[in-house]
C-alpha positions in Angstrom: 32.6 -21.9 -21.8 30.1 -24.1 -22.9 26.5 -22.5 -23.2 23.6 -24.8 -21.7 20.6 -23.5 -20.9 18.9 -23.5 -17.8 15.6 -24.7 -17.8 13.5 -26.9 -16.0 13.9 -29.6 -18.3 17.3 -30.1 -16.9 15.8 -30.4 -13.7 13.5 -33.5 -14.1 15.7 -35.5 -16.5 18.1 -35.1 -13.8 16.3 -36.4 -11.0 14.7 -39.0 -13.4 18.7 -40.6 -14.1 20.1 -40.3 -10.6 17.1 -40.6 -8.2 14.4 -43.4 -9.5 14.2 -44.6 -6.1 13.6 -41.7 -3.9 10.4 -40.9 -3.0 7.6 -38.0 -2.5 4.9 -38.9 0.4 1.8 -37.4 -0.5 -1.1 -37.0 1.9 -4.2 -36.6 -0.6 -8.3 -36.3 0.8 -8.2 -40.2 -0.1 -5.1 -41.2 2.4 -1.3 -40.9 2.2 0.6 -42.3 -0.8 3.8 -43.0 -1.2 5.1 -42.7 -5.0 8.8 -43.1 -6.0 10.9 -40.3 -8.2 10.4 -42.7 -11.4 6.9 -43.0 -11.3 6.6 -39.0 -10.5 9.0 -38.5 -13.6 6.5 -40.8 -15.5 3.5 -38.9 -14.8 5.4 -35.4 -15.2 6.0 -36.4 -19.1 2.3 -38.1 -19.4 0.6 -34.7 -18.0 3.3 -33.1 -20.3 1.5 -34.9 -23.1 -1.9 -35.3 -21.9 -1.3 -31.0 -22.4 0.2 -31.0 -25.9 -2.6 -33.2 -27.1 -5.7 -30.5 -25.6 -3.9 -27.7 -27.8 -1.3 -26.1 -24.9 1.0 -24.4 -27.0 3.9 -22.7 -26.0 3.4 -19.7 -23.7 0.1 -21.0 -22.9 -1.0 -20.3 -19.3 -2.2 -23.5 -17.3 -3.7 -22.7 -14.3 -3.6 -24.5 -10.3 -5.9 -24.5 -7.9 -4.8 -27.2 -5.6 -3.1 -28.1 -2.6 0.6 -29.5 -1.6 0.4 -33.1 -3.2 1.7 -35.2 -5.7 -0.6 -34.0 -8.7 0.7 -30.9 -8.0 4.0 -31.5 -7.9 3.3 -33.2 -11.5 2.2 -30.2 -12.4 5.2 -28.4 -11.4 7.1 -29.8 -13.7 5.0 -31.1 -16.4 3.2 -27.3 -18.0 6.6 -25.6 -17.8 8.5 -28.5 -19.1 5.9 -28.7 -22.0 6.8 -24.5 -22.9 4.0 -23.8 -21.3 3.7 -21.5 -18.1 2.6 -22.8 -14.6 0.0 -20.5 -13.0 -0.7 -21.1 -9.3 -3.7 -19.5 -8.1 -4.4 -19.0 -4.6 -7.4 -20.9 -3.3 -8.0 -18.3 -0.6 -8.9 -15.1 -2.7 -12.6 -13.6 -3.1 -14.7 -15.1 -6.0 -14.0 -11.8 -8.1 -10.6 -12.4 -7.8 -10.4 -15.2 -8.5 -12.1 -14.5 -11.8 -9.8 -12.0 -12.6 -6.8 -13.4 -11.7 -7.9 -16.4 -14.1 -9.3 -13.9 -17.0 -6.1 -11.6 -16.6 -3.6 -14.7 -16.8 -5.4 -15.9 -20.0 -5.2 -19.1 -18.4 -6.0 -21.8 -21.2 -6.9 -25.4 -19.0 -7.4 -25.4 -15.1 -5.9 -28.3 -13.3 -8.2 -28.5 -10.0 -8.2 -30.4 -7.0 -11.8 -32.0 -6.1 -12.7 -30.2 -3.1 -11.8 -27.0 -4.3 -14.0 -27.6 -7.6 -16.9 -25.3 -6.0 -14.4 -22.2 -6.2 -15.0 -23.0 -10.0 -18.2 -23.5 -10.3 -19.2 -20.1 -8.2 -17.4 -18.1 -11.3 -17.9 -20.7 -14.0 -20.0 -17.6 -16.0 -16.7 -15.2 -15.8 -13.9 -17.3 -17.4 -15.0 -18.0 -20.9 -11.1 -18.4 -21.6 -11.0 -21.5 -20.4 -11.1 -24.2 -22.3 -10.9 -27.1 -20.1 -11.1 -28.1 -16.9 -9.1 -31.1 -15.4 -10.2 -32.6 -11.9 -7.8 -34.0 -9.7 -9.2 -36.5 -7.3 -8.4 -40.0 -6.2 -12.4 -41.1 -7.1 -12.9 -42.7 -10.1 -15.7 -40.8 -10.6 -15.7 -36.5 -11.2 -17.6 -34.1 -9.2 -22.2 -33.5 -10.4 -21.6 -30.8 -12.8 -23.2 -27.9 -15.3 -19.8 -27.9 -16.5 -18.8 -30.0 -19.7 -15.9 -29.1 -20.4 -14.7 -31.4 -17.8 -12.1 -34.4 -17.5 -10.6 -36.9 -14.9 -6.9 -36.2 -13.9 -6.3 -39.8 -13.3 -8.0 -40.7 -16.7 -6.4 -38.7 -19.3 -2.8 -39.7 -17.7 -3.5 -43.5 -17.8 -4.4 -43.0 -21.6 -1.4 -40.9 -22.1 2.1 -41.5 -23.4 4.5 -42.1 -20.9 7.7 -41.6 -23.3 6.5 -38.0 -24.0 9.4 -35.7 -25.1 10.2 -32.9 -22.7 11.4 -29.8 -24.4 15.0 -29.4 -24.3 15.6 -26.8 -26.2 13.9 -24.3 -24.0 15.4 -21.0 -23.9 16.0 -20.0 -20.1 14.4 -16.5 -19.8 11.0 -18.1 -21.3 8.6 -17.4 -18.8 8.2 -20.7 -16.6 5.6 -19.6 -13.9 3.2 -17.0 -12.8 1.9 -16.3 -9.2 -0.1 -13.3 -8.3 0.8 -11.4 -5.0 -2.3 -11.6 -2.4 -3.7 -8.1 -3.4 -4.0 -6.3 0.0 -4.1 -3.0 -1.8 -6.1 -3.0 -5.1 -6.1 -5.7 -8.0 -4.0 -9.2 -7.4 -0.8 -8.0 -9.4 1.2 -11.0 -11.6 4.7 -12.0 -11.1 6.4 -14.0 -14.1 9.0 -16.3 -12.8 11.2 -17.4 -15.8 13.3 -21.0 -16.0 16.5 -19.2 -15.1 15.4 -17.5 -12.1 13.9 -21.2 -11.0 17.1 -22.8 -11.9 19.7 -20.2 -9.9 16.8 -19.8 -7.1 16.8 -23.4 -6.7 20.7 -23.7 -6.5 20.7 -21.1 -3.7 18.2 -23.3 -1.8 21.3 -26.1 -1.9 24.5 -23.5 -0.3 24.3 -24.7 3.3 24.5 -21.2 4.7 20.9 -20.9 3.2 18.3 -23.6 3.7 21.0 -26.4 3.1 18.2 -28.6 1.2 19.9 -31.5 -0.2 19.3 -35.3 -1.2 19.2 -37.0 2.5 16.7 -34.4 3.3 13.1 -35.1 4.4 11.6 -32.0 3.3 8.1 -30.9 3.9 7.2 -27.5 2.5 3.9 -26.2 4.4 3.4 -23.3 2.8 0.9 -23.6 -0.2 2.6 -24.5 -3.4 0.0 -21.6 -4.8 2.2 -19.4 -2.6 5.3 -18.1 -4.8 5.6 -21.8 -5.6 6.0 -23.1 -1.6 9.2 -21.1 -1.9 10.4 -22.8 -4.5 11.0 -26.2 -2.3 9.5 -28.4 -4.8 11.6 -27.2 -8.0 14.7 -27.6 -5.9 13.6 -30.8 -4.0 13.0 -32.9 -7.2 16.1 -31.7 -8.3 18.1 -32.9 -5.3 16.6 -35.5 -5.1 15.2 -34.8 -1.6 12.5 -37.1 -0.5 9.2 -34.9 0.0 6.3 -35.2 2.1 3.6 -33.1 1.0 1.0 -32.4 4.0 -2.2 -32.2 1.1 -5.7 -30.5 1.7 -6.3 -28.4 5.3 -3.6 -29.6 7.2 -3.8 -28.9 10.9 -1.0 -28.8 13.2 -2.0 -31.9 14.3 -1.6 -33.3 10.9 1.4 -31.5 10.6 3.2 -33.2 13.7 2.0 -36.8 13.0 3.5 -36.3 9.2 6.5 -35.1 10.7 7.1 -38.1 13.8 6.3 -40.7 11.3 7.8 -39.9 7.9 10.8 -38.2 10.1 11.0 -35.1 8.2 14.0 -32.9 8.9 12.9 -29.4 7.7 9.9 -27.7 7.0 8.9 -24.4 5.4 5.8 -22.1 6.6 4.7 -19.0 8.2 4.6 -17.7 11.5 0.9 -18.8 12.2 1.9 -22.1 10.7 4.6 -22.4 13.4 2.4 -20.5 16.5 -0.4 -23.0 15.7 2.3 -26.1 15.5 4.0 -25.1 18.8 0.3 -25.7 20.3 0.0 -29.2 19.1 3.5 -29.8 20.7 2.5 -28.2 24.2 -0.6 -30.5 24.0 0.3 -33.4 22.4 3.2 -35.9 22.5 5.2 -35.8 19.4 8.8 -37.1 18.0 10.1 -33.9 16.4 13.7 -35.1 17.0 14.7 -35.3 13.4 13.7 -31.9 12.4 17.1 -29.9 12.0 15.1 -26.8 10.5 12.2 -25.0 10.5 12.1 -22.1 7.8 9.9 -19.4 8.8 9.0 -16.1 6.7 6.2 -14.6 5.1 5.9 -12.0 8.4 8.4 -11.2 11.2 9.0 -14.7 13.9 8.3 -13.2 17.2 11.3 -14.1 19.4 9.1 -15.6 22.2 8.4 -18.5 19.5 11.8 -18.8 17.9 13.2 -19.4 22.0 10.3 -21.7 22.5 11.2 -24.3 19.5 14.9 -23.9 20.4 14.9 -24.3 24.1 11.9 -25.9 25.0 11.8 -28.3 21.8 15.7 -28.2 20.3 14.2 -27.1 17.0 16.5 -24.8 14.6 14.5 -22.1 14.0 15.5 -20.2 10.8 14.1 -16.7 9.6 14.2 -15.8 6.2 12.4 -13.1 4.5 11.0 -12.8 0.7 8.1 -11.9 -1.1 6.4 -12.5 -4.5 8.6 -10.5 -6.3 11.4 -12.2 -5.2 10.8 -16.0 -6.2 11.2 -15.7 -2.9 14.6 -16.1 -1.0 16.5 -12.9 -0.3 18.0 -12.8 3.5 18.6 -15.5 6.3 19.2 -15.3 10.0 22.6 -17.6 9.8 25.4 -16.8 12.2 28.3 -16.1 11.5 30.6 -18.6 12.7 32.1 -15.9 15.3 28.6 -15.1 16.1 28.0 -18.6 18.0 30.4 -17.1 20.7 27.9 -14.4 22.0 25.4 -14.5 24.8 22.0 -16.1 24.3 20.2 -13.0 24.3 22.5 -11.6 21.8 22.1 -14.7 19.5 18.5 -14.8 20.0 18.3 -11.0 18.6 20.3 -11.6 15.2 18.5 -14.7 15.2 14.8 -12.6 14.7 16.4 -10.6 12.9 15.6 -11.2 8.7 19.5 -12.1 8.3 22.1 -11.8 5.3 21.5 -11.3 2.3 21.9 -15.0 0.3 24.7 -15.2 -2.4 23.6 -13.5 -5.6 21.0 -11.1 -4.6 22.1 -7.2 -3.9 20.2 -5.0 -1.0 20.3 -1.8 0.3 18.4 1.2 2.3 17.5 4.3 1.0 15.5 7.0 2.4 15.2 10.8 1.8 19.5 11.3 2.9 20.2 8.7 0.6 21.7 5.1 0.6 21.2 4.1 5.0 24.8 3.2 6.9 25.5 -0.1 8.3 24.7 1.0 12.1 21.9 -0.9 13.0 20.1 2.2 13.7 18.9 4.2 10.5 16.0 3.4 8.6 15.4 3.2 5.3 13.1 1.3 2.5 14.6 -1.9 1.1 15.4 -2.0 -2.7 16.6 -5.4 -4.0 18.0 -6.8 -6.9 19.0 -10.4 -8.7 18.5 -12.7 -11.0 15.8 -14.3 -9.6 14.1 -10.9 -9.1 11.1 -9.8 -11.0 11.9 -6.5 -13.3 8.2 -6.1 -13.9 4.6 -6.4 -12.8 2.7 -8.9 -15.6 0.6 -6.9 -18.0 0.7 -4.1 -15.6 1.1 -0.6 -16.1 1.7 0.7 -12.8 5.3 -1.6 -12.5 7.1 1.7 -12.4 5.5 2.1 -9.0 7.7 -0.7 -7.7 10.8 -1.3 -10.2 13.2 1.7 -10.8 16.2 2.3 -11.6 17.3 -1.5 -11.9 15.7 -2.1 -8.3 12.6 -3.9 -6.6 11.1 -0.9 -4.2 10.0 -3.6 -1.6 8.0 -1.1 0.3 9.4 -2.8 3.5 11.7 -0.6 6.1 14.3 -1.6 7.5 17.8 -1.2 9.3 21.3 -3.3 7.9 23.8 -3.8 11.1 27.0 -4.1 11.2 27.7 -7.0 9.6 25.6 -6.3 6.9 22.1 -8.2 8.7 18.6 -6.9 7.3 15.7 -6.3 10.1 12.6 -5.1 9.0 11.2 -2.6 11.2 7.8 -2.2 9.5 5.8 -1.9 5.8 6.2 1.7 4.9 2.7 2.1 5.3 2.2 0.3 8.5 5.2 2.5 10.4 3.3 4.8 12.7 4.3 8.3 13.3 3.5 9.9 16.6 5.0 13.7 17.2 7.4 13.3 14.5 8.7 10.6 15.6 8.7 7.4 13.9 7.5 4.2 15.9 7.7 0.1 14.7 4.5 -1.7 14.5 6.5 -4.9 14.3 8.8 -4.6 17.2 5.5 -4.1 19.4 4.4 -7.2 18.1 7.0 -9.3 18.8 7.2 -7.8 22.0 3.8 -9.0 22.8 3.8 -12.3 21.5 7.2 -12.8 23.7 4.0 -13.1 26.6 3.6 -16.4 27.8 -0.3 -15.4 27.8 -0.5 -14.3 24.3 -1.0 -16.1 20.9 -1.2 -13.4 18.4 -0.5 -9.6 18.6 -1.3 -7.1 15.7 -0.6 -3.5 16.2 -1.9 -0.5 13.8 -2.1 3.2 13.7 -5.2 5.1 14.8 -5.3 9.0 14.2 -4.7 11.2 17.5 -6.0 15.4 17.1 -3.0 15.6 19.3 0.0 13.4 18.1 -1.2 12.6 14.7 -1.3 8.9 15.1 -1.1 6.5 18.3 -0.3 3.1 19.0 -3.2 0.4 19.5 -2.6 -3.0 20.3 -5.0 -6.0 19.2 -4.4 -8.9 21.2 -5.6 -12.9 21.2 -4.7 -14.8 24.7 -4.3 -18.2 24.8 -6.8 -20.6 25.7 -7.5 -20.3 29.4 -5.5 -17.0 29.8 -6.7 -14.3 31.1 -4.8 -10.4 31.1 -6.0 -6.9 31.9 -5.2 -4.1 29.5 -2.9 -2.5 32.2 -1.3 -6.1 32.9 0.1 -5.7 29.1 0.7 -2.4 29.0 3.1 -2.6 31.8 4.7 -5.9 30.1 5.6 -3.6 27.2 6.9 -1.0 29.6 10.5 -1.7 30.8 11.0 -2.9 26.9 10.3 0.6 25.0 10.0 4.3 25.3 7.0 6.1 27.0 5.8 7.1 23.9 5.9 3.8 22.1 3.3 2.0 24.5 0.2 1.8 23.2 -3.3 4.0 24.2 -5.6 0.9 24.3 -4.6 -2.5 24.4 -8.2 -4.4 22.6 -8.9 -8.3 23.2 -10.1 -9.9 20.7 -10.9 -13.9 19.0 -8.8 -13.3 16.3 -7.3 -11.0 13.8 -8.1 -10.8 10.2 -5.3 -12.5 8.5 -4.4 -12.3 4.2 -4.8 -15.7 2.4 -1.3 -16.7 2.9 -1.7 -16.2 7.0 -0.4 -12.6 7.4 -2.0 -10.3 9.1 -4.1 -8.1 7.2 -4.2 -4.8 9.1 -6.7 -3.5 6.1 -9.7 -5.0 8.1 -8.3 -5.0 11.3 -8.1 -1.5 11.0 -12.0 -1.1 10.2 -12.7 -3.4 12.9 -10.6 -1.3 15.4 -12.4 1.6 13.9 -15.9 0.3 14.6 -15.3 -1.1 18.2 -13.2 2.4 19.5 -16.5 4.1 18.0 -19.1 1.5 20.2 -16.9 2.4 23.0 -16.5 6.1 22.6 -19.6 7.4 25.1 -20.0 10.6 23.3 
């Protein structure tokens, strides 16, 4: 056979021949745009130059820190393209962070979106690296400044050349991209994504037994494209040709609906608080969500409350997926098997939360201290993975062993495989809570909860107990205008679980700490739980 190499130049001068016409829709701070596949394949090789001509040499790290828009998009495709490496950063992380993530990467220029120029300006003393800073902004003119090594997005392109070579000779393990996982325990840790893994990640976005995406798609990836690059959607969108609507800087749900009635998207890609938050503005609003044949949720478990609501209440495929960082990030899907469309509602709706099949090239399995878990639905284990889109390493990081052994991710996530081979996760190892020996699932609680027509969000940790080691306790945010007792839910959960599994205190509260990316982080909440069972211990 023939060997070509799969890289992400193949990518754009692909969509470039076949699809001049199609078009991305990109909300920006200064309105919504419409640009068409030709003139986003023009930019791509300007930026491409505009890059080569401030000194990016190959294996140079270029840094993001941007929303879901056009310029973005551009970016994408341009640094990696170039032989450079794409760095999304994730606008959401602490000022120290931040700096490190930056310092750690080595990042060489910073592409940065204009409202999100003060995140640069609070570290500007800790990233010396840096070279140069590039300002993305429909203004003509750039943000008041101490800065000078600072340019205009817009400015340098117009000068540049728009006939810029791509590389095509770019060998398909080079590194094409680096993201850095949210850091809920310790230092931000790299992941190096390289143009193979893109390429095959990308093709397994296209089976239809994944997320289908293909040319007469309207696709609209919500999650950030600093978040394991929106989950790749943009790398295989471009591709396929698929016309994309990208929903630009703080998009509410409200945002989110009105992009979707008018541009008639037909899936869209986010996290369960994405979709809690979005089936708000439906139940208050009046919104044309008719041509949306999925929503992709993943990130955190889909509570099965929501996933009935948007199918039927609002005839929205839900689809559950699960990934992570480390894993580019598609491994599993909630399809049914064809056979499966014959069961009960109930019984659909309970493979349906569950995190689904493994996708076509990727390997799982459970281990625990007996060994490799059976296929029964019942025994728990931790899930290892492995693939080719797969990370095999942490970047520049010692501790990788922690994680990759053996020829395996370690995810750190339990779970049980059914029968027919589906994946649920049951809980993080370290969020599983063991009461009298006996291990209970933080995550099936939760669900449980938010299945409550009275409740938005449900988070529930472990506290420690003299008596059973650790306990259940339930953190709870009602809806607007709701109003429950702490006995009302306890006795909700009651028919659902064992005696043992309900939990000791059910707390109210305005909300729960959640990561960057819109998971739950139980870090804090467990503090805060901490501090308010204190204030209402008497003794």
């Amino acid at each position: 056979m023939m060997q070509a190499q799969l890289n992400l130049t193949t990518m754009v001068n692909h969509a470039e021949k076949y699809f001049a016409d199609k078009t991305v829709i990109s909300r920006t701070l200064g309105g919504v745009q419409t640009i068409p596949y030709r003139k986003i394949t023009e930019r791509i090789r300007r930026l491409a130059g505009v890059l080569k001509d401030l000194g990016v040499e190959k294996g140079d790290r270029v840094g993001t820190i941007a929303w879901n828009h056009h310029r973005h998009l551009e970016a994408y495709f341009a640094i990696p393209t170039m032989g450079a490496v794409l760095h999304t950063i994730n606008i959401r992380v602490s000022p120290d962070d931040l700096a490190y993530i930056i310092n750690h990467a080595e990042d060489k220029i910073l592409l940065v979106d204009e409202d999100l120029f003060p995140l640069i300006e609070r570290v500007k003393d800790q990233i010396a690296g840096v070279e140069k800073i590039i300002v993305m902004t429909d203004k003509d003119e750039l943000p008041e400044t101490t800065l000078t090594n600072v340019a205009s997005y817009e400015v340098l392109l117009k000068d540049a050349d728009p006939g810029t070579e791509l590389c095509e000779d770019i060998n398909e393990n080079d590194m094409a991209g680096l993201c850095y996982t949210s850091g809920t325990t310790g230092r931000p840790k790299g992941v190096a994504y390289s143009h193979r893994g893109i390429y095959l990640h990308s093709l397994a976005l296209g089976l239809k037994d994944t997320v289908g995406l293909s040319e007469e798609d309207i696709a609209m990836p919500v999650v950030p494209m600093f978040h394991v690059n929106a989950w790749g959607m943009p790398f295989a969108a471009l591709w396929f040709g698929t016309t994309q609507v990208l929903p630009g800087p703080m998009p509410t749900p409200q945002i989110l609906a009105e992009l979707m009635e008018e541009h008639k998207v037909t899936m869209a890609a986010g996290v369960p608080t994405i979709w809690l938050g979005f089936l708000e503005a439906l139940e208050n609003g009046n919104y044309d969500t008719s041509s949306l044949r999925c929503i992709l949720c993943g990130g955190s478990a889909a509570p099965k409350g929501m996933i009935r609501a948007f199918e039927s209440k609002y005839k929205i495929p839900f689809v559950h997926a699960y990934g992570m960082t480390e894993t580019s990030p598609i491994v599993t899907l909630a399809r049914l098997k064809s056979y499966q469309q014959e069961l009960d509602e109930e019984e659909r709706l309970e493979l349906r939360s569950r995190q689904g099949m493994v996708v076509p090239g990727i390997e799982v399995k459970g281990i625990n201290e007996n060994g490799e878990i059976p296929y029964d639905g019942e025994t728990i284990g931790e899930l290892l993975v492995k693939g080719p889109w797969i990370a095999d390493s942490y970047y520049k990081n010692d501790r990788s062993a922690d994680s990759f052994r053996d020829g395996w991710l370690h995810t750190g996530d339990v779970i049980n495989i059914d029968e027919e081979g589906s994946v649920k996760i049951v809980d993080r190892t370290k969020d599983m809570i063991k009461s009298g020996g006996e291990w209970i699932s933080s995550v099936d609680i939760e669900n449980a909860l938010m299945a409550h027509d009275a409740i938005y969000e449900a988070s529930v940790i472990a506290v420690p107990d003299p008596k059973w080691q650790e306990r259940p306790v339930a953190c709870v945010v009602l809806k607007e205008k709701e109003a429950l007792t702490e006995e009302d839910v306890k006795q909700f959960l009651e028919p659902q679980f064992a005696k043992f599994w309900i939990p000791d205190r059910v707390l109210f509260m305005e909300e729960i700490p959640k990561t960057s990316v819109g998971k739950f982080l139980k870090r804090a909440l467990r503090d805060q739980v901490k501090e308010m069972l204190s204030l209402s211990d008497p003794s």
